[in-house]
PDB file of N, CA, C and O in Angstrom, chain B, residues numbered from 101:
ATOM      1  N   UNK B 101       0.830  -1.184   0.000  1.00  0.00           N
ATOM      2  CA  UNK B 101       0.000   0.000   0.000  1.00  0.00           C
ATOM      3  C   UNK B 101       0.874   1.247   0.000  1.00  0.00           C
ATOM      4  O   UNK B 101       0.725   2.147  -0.827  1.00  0.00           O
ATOM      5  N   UNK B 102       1.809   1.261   0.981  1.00  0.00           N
ATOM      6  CA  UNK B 102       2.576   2.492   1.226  1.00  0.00           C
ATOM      7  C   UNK B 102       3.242   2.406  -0.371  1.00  0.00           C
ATOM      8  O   UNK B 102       2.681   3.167  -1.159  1.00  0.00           O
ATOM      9  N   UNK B 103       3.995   1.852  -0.755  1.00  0.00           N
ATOM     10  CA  UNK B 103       4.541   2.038  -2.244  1.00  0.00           C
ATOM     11  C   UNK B 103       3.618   2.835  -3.254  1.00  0.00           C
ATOM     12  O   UNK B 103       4.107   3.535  -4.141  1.00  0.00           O
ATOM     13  N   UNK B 104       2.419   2.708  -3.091  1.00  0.00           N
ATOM     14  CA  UNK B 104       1.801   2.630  -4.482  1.00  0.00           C
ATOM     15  C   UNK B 104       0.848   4.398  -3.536  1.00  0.00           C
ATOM     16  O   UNK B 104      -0.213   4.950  -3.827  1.00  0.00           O
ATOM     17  N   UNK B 105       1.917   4.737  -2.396  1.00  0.00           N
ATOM     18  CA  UNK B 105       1.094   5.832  -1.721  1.00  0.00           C
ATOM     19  C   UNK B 105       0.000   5.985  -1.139  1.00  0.00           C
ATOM     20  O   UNK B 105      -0.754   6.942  -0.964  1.00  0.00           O
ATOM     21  N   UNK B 106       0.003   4.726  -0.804  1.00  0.00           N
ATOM     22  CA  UNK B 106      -1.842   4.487   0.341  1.00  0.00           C
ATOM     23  C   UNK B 106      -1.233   4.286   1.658  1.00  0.00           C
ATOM     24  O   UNK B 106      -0.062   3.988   1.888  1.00  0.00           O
ATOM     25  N   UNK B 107      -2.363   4.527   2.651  1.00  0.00           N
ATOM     26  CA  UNK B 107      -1.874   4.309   4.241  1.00  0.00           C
ATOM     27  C   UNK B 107      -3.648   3.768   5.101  1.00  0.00           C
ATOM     28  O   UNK B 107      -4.805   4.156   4.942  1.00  0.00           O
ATOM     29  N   UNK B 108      -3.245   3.126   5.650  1.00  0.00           N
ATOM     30  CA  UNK B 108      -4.652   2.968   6.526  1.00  0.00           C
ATOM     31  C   UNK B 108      -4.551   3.520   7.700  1.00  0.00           C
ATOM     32  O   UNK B 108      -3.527   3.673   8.366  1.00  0.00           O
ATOM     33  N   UNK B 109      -6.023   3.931   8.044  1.00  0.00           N
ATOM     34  CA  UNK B 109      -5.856   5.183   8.997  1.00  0.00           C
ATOM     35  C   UNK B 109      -5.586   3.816  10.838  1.00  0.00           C
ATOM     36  O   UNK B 109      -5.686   2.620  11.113  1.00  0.00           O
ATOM     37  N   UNK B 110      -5.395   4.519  11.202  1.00  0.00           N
ATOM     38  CA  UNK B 110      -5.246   4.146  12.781  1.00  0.00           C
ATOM     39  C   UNK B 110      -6.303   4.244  13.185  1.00  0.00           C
ATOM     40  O   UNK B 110      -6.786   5.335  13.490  1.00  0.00           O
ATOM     41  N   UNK B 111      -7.194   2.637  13.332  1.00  0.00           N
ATOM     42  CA  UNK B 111      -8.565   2.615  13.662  1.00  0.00           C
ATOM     43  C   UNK B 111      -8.513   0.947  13.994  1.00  0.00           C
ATOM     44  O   UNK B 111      -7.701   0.169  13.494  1.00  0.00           O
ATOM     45  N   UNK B 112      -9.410   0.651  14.809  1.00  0.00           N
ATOM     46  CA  UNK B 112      -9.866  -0.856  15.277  1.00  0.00           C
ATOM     47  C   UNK B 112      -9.686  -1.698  14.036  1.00  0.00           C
ATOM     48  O   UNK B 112     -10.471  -1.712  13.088  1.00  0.00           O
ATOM     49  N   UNK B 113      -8.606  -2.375  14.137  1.00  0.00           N
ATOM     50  CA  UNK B 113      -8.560  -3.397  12.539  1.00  0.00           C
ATOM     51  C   UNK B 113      -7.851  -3.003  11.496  1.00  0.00           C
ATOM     52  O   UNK B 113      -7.567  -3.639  10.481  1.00  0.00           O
ATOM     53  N   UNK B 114      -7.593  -1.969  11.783  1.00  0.00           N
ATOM     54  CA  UNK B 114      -6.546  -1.389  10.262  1.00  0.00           C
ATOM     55  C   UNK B 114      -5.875  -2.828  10.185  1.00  0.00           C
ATOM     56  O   UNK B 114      -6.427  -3.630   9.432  1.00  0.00           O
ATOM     57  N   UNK B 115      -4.865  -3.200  10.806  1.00  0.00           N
ATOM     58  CA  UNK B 115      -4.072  -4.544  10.170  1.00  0.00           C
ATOM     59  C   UNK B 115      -4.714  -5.548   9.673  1.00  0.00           C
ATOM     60  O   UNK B 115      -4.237  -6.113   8.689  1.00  0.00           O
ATOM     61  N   UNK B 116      -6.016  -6.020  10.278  1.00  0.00           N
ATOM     62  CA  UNK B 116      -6.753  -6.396   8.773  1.00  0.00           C
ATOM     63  C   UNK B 116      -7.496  -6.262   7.669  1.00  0.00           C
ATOM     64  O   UNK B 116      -8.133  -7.124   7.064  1.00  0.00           O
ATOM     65  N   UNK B 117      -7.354  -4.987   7.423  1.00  0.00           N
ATOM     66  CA  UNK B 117      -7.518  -3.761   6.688  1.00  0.00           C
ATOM     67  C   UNK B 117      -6.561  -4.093   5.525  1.00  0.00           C
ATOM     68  O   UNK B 117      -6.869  -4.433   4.382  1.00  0.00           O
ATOM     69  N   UNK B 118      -5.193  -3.903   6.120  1.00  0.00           N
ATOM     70  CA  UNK B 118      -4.052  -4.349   5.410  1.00  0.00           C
ATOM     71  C   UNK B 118      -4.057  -5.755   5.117  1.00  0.00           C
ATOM     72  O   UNK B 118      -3.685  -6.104   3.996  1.00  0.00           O
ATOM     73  N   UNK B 119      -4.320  -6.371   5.719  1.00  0.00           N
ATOM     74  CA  UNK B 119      -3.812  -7.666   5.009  1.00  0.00           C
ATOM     75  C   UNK B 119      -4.928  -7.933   4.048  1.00  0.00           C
ATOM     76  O   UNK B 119      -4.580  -8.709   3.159  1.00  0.00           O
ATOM     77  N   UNK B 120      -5.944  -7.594   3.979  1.00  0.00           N
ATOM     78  CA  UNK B 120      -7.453  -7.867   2.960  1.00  0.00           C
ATOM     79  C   UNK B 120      -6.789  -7.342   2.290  1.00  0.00           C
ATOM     80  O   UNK B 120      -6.421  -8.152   1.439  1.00  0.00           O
ATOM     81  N   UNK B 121      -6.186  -6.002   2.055  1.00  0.00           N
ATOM     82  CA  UNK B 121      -6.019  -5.196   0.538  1.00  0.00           C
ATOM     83  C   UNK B 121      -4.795  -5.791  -0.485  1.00  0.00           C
ATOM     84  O   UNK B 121      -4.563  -5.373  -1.619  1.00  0.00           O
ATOM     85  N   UNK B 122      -3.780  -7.333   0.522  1.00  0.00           N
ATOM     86  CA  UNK B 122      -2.596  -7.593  -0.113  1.00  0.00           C
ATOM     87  C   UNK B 122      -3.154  -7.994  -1.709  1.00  0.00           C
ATOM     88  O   UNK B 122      -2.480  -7.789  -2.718  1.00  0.00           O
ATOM     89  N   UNK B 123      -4.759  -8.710  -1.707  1.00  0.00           N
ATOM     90  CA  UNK B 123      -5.288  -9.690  -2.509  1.00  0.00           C
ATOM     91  C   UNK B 123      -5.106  -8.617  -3.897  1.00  0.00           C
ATOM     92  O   UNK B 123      -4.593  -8.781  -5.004  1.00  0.00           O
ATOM     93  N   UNK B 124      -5.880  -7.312  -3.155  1.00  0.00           N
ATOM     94  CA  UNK B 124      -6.128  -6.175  -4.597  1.00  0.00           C
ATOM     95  C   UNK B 124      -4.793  -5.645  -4.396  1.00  0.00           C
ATOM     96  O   UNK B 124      -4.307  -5.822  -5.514  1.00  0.00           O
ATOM     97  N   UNK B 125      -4.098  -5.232  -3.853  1.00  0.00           N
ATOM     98  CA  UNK B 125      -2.822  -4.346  -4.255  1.00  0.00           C
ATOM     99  C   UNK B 125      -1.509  -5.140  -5.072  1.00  0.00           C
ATOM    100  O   UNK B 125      -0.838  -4.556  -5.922  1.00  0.00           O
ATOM    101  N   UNK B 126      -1.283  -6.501  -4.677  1.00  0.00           N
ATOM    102  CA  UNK B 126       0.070  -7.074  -5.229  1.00  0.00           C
ATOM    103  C   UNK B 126      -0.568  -8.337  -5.658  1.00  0.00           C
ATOM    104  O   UNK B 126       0.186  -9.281  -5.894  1.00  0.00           O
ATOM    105  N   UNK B 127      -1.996  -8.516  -5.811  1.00  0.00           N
ATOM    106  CA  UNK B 127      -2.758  -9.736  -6.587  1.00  0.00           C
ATOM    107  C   UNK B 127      -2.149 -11.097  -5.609  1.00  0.00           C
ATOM    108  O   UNK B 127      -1.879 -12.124  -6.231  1.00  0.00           O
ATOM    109  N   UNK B 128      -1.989 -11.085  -4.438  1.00  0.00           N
ATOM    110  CA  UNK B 128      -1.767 -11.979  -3.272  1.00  0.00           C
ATOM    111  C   UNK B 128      -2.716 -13.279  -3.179  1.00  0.00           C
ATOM    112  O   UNK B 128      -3.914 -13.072  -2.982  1.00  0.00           O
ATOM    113  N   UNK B 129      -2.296 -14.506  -3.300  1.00  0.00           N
ATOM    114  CA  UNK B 129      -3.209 -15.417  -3.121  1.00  0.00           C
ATOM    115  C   UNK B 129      -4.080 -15.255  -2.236  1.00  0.00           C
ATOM    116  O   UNK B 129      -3.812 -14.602  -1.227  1.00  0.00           O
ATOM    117  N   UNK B 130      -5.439 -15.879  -2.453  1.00  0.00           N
ATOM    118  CA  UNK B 130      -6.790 -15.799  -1.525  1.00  0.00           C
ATOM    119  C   UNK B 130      -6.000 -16.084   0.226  1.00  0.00           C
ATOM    120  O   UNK B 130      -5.987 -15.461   1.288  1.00  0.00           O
ATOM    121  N   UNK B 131      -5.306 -17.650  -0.396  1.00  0.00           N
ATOM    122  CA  UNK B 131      -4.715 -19.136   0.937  1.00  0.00           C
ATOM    123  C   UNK B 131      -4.076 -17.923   1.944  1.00  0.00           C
ATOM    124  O   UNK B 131      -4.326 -17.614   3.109  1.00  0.00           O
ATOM    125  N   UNK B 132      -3.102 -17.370   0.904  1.00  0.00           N
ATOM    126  CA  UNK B 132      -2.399 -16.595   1.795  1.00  0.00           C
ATOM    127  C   UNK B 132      -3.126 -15.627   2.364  1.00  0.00           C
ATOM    128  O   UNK B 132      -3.191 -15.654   3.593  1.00  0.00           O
ATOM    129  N   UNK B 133      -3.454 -15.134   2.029  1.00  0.00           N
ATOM    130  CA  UNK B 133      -4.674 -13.607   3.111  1.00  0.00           C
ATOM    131  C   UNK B 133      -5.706 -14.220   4.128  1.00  0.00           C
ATOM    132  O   UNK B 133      -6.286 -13.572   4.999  1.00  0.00           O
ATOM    133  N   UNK B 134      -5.828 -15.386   3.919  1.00  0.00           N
ATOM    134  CA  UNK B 134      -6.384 -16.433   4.961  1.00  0.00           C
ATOM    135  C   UNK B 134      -5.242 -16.547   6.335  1.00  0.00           C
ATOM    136  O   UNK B 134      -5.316 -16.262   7.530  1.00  0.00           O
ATOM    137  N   UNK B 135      -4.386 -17.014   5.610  1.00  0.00           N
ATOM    138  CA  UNK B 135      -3.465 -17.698   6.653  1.00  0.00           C
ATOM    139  C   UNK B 135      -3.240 -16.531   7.599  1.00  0.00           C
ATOM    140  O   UNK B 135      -3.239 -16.697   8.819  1.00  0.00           O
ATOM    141  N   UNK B 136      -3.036 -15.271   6.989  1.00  0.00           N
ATOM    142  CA  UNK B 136      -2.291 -14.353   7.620  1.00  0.00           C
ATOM    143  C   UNK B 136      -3.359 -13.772   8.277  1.00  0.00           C
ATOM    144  O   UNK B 136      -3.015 -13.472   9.421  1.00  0.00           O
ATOM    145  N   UNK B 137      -4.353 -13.523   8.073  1.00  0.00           N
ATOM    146  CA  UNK B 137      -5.977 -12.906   8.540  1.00  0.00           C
ATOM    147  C   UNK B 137      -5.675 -14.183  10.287  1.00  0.00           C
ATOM    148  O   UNK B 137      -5.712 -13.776  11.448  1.00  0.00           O
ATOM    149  N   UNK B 138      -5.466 -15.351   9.932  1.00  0.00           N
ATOM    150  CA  UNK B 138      -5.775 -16.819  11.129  1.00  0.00           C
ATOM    151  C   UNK B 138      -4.672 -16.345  12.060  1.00  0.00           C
ATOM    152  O   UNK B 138      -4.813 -16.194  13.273  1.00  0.00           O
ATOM    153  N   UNK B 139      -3.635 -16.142  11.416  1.00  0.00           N
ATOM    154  CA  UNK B 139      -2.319 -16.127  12.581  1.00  0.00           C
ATOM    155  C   UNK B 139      -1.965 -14.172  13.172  1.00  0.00           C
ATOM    156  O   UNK B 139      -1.195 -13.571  13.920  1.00  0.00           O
ATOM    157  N   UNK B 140      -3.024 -13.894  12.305  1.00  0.00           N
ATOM    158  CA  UNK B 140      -2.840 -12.292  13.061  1.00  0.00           C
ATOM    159  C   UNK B 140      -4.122 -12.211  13.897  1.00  0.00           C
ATOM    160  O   UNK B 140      -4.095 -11.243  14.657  1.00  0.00           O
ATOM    161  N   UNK B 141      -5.501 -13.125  13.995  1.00  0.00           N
ATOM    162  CA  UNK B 141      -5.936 -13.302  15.025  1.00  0.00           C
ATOM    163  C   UNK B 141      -5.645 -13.894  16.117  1.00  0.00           C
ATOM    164  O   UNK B 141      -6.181 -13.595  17.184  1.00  0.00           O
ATOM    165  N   UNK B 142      -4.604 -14.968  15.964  1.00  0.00           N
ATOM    166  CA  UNK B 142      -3.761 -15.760  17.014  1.00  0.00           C
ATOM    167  C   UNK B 142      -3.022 -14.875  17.540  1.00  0.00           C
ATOM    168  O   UNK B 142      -3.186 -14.489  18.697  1.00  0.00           O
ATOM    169  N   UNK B 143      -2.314 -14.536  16.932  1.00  0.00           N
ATOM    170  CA  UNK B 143      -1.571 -13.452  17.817  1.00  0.00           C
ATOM    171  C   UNK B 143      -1.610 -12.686  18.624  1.00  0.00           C
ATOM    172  O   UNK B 143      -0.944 -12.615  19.657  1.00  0.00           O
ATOM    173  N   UNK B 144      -2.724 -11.758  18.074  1.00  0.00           N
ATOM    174  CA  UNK B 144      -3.903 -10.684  18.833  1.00  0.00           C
ATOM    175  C   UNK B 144      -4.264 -11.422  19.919  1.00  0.00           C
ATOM    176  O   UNK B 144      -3.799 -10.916  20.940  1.00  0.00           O
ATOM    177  N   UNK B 145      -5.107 -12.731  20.195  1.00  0.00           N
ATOM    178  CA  UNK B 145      -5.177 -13.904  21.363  1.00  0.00           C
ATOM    179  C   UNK B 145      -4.065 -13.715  21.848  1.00  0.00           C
ATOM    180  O   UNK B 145      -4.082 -13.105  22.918  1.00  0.00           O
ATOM    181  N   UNK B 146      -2.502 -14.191  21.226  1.00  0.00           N
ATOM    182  CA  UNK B 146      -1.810 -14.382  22.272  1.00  0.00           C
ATOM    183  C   UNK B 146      -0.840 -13.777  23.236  1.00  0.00           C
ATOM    184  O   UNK B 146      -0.125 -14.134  24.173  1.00  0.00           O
ATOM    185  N   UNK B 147      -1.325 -12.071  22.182  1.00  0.00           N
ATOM    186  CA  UNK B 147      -0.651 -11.353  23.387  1.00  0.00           C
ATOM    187  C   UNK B 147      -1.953 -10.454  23.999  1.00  0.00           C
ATOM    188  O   UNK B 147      -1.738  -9.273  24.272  1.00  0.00           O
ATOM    189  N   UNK B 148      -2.563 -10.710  24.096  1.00  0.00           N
ATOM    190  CA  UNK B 148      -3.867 -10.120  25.197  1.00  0.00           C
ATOM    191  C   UNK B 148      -4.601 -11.143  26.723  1.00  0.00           C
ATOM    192  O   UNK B 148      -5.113 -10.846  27.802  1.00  0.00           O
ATOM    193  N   UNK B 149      -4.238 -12.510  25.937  1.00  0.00           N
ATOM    194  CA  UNK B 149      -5.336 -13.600  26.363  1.00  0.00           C
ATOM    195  C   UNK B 149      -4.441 -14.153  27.051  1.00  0.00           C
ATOM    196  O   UNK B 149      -4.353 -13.960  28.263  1.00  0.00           O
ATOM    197  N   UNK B 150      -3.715 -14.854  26.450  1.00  0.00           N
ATOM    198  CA  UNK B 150      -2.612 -16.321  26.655  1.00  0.00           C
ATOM    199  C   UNK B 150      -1.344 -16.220  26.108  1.00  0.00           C
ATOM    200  O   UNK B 150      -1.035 -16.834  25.087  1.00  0.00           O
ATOM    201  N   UNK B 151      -0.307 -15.224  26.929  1.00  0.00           N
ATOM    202  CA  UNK B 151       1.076 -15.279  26.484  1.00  0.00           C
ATOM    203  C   UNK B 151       1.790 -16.336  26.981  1.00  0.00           C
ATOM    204  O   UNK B 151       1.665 -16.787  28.120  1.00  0.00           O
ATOM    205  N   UNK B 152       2.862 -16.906  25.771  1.00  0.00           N
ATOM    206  CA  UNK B 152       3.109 -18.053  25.570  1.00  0.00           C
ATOM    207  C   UNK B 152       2.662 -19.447  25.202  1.00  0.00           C
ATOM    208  O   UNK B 152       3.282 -20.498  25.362  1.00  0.00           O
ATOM    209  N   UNK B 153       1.458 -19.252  24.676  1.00  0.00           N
ATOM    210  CA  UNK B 153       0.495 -20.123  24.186  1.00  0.00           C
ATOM    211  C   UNK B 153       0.512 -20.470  22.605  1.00  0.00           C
ATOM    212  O   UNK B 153      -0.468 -20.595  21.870  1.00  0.00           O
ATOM    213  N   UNK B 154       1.903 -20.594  22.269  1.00  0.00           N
ATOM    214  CA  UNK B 154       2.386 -20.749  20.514  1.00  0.00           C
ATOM    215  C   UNK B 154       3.035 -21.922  21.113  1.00  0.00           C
ATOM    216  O   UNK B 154       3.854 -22.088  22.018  1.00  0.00           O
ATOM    217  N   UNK B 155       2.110 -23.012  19.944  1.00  0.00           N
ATOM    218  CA  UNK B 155       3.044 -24.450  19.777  1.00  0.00           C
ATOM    219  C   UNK B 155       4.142 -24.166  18.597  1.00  0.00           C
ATOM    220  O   UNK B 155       3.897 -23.317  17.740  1.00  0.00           O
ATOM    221  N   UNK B 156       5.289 -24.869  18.588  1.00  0.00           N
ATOM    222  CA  UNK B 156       6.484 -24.895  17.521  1.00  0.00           C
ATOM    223  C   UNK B 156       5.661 -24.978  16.567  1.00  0.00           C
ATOM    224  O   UNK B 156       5.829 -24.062  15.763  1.00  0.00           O
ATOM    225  N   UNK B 157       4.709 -25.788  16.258  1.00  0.00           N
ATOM    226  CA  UNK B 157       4.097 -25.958  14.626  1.00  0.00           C
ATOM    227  C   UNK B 157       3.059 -24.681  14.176  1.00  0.00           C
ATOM    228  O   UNK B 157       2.737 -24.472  13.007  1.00  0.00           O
ATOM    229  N   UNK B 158       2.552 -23.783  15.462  1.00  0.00           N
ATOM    230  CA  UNK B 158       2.122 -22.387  14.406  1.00  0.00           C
ATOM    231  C   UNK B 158       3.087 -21.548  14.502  1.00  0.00           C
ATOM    232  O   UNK B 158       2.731 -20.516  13.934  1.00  0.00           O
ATOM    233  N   UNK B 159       4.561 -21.405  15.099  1.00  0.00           N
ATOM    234  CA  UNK B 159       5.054 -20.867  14.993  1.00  0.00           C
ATOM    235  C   UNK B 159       6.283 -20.858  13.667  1.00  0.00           C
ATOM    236  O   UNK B 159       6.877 -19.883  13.207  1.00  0.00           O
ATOM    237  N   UNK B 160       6.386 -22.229  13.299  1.00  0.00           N
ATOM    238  CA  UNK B 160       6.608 -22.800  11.694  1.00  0.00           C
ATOM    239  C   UNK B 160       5.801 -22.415  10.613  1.00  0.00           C
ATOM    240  O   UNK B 160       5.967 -21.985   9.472  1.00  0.00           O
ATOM    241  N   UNK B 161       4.877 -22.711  11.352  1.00  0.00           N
ATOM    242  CA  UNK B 161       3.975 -22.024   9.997  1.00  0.00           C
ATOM    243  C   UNK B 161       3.308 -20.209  10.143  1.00  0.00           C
ATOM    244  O   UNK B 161       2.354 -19.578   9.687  1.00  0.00           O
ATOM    245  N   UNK B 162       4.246 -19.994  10.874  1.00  0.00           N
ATOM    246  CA  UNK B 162       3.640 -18.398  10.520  1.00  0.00           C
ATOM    247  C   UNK B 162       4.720 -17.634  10.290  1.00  0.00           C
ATOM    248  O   UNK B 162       4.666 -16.431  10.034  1.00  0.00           O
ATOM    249  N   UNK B 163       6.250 -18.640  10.415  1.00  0.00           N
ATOM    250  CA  UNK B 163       7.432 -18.228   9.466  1.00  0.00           C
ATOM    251  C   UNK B 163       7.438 -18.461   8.104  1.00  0.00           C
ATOM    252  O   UNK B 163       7.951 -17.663   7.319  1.00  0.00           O
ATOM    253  N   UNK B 164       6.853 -19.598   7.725  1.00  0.00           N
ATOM    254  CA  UNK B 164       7.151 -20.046   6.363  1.00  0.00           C
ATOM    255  C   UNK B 164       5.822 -19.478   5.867  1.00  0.00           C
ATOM    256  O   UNK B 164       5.612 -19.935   4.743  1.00  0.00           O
ATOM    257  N   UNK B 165       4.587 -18.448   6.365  1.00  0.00           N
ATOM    258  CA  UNK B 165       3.297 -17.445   5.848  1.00  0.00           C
ATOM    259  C   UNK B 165       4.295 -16.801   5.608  1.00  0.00           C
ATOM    260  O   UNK B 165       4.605 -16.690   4.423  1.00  0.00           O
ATOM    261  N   UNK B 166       5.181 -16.125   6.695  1.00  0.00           N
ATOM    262  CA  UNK B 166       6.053 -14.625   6.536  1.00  0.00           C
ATOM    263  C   UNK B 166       6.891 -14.369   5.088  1.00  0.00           C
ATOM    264  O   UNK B 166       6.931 -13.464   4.255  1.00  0.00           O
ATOM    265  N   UNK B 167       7.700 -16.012   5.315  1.00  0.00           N
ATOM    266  CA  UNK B 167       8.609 -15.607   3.843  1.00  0.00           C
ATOM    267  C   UNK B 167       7.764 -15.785   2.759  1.00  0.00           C
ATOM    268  O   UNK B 167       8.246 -15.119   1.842  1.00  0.00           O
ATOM    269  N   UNK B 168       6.709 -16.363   2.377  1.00  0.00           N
ATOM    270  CA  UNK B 168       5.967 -16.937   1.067  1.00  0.00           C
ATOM    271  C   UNK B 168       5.563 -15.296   0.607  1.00  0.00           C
ATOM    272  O   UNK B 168       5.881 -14.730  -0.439  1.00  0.00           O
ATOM    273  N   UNK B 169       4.737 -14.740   1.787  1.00  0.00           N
ATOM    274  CA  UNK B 169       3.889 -13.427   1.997  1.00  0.00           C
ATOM    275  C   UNK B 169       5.647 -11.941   1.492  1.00  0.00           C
ATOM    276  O   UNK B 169       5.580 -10.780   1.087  1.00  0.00           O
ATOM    277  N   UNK B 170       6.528 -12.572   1.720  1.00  0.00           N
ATOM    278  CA  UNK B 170       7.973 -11.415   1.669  1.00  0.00           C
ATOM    279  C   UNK B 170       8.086 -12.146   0.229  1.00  0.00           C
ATOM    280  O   UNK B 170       8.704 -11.247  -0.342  1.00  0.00           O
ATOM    281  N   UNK B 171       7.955 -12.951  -0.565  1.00  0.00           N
ATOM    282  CA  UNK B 171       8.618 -13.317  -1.665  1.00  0.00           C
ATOM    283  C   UNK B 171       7.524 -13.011  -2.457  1.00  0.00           C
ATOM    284  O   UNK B 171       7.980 -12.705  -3.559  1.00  0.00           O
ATOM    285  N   UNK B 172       6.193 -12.929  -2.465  1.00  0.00           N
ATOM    286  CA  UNK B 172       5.530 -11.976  -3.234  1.00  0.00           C
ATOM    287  C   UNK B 172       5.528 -10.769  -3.155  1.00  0.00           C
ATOM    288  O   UNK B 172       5.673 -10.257  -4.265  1.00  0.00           O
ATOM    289  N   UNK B 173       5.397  -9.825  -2.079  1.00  0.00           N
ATOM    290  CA  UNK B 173       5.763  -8.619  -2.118  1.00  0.00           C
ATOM    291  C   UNK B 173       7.294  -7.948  -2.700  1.00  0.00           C
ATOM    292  O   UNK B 173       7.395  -6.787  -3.097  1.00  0.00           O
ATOM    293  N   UNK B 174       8.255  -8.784  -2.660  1.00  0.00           N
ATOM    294  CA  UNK B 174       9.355  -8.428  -3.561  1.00  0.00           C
ATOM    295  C   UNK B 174       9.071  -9.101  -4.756  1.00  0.00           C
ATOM    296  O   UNK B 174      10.110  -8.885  -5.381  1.00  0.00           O
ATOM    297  N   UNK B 175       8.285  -9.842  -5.567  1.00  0.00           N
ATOM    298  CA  UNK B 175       8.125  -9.796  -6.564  1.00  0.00           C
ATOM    299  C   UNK B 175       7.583  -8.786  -7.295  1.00  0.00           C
ATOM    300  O   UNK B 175       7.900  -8.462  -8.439  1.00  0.00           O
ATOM    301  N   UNK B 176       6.528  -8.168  -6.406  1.00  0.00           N
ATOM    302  CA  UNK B 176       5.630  -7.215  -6.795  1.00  0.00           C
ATOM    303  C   UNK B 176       5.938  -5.693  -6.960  1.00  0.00           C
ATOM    304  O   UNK B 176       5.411  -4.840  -7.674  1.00  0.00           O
ATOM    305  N   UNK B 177       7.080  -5.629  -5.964  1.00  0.00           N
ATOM    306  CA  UNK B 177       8.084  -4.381  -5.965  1.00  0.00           C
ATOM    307  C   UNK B 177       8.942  -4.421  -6.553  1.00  0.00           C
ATOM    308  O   UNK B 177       9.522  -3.353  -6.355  1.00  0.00           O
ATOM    309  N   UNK B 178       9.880  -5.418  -7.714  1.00  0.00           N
ATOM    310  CA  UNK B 178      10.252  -5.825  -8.746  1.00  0.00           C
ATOM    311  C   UNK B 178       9.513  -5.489  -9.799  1.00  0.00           C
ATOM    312  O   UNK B 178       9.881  -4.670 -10.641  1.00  0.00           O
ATOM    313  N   UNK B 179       8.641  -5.977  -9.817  1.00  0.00           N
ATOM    314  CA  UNK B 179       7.714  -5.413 -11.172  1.00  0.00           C
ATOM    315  C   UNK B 179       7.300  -4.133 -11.430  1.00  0.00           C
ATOM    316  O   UNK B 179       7.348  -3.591 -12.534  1.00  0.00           O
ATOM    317  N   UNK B 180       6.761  -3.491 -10.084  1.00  0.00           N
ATOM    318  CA  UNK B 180       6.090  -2.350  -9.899  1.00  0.00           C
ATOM    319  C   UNK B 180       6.753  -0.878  -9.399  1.00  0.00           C
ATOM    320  O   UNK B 180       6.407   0.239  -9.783  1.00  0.00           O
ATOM    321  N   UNK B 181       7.695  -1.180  -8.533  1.00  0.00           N
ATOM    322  CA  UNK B 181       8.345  -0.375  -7.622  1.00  0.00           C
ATOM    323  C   UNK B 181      10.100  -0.654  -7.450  1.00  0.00           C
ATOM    324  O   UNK B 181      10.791  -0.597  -6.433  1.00  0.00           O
ATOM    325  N   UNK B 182      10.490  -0.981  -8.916  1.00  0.00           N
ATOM    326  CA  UNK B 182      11.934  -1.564  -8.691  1.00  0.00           C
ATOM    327  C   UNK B 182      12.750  -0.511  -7.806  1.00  0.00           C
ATOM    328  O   UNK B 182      13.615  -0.905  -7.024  1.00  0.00           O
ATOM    329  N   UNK B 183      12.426   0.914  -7.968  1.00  0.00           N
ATOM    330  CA  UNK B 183      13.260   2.256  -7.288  1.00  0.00           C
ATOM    331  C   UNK B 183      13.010   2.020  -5.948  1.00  0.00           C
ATOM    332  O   UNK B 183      14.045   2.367  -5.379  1.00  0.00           O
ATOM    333  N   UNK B 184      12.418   1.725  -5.331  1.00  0.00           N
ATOM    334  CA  UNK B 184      12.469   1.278  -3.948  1.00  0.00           C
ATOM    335  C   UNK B 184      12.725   0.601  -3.304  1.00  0.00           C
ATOM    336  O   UNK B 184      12.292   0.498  -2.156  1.00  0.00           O
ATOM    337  N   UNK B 185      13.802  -0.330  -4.030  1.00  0.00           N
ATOM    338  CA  UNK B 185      13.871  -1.708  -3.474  1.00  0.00           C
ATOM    339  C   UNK B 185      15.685  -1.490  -3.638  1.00  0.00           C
ATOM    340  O   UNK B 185      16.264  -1.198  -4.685  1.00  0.00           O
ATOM    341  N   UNK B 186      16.352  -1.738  -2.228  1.00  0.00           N
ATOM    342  CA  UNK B 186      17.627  -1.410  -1.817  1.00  0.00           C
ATOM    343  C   UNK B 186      18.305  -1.948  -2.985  1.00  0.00           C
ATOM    344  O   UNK B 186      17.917  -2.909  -3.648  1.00  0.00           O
ATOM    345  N   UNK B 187      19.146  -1.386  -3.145  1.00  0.00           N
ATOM    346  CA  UNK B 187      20.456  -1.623  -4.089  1.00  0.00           C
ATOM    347  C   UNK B 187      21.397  -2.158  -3.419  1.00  0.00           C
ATOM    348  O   UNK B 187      21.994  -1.464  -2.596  1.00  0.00           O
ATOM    349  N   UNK B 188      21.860  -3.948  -3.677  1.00  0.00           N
ATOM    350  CA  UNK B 188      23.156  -4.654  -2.825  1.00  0.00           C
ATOM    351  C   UNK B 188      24.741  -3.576  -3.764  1.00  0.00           C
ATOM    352  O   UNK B 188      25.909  -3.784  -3.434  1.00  0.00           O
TER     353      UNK B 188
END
């Protein structure tokens, strides 16, 4: 969003605000805006409700959401936004 000059305002849910718009902004799989919608409600649970309440296996799988979810967005900033994307 911020690339393409959008921002969501600071309101109840903006972050899933953001993650709904990955589908229309960088054409983001459905699976994935699921997964990430499931484990950003877990989260929200687990730091309000039940801290320390992450088994190793959602915490595997909400690394391997992170990179799938980082390897489309640098695809997409490749295509779209190459000037913004650090120079090695």
């Amino acid at each position: 969003m911020r690339a393409s000059g959008y921002r969501t305002s600071t309101q109840v849910g903006h972050h899933v605000k953001t993650i709904e718009s990955l589908e229309l902004s960088i054409k983001a799989d459905s699976k994935l805006i699921q997964k990430m919608k499931t484990l950003s409600k877990k989260g929200n649970a687990t730091s309000y409700d039940s801290a320390g309440n992450v088994s190793k296996q959602e915490l595997e799988l909400a690394i391997k959401t992170d990179d799938e979810l980082q390897r489309e967005v640098v695809a997409w900033m490749e295509k779209n936004h190459p000037d913004l994307l650090e120079q090695k």
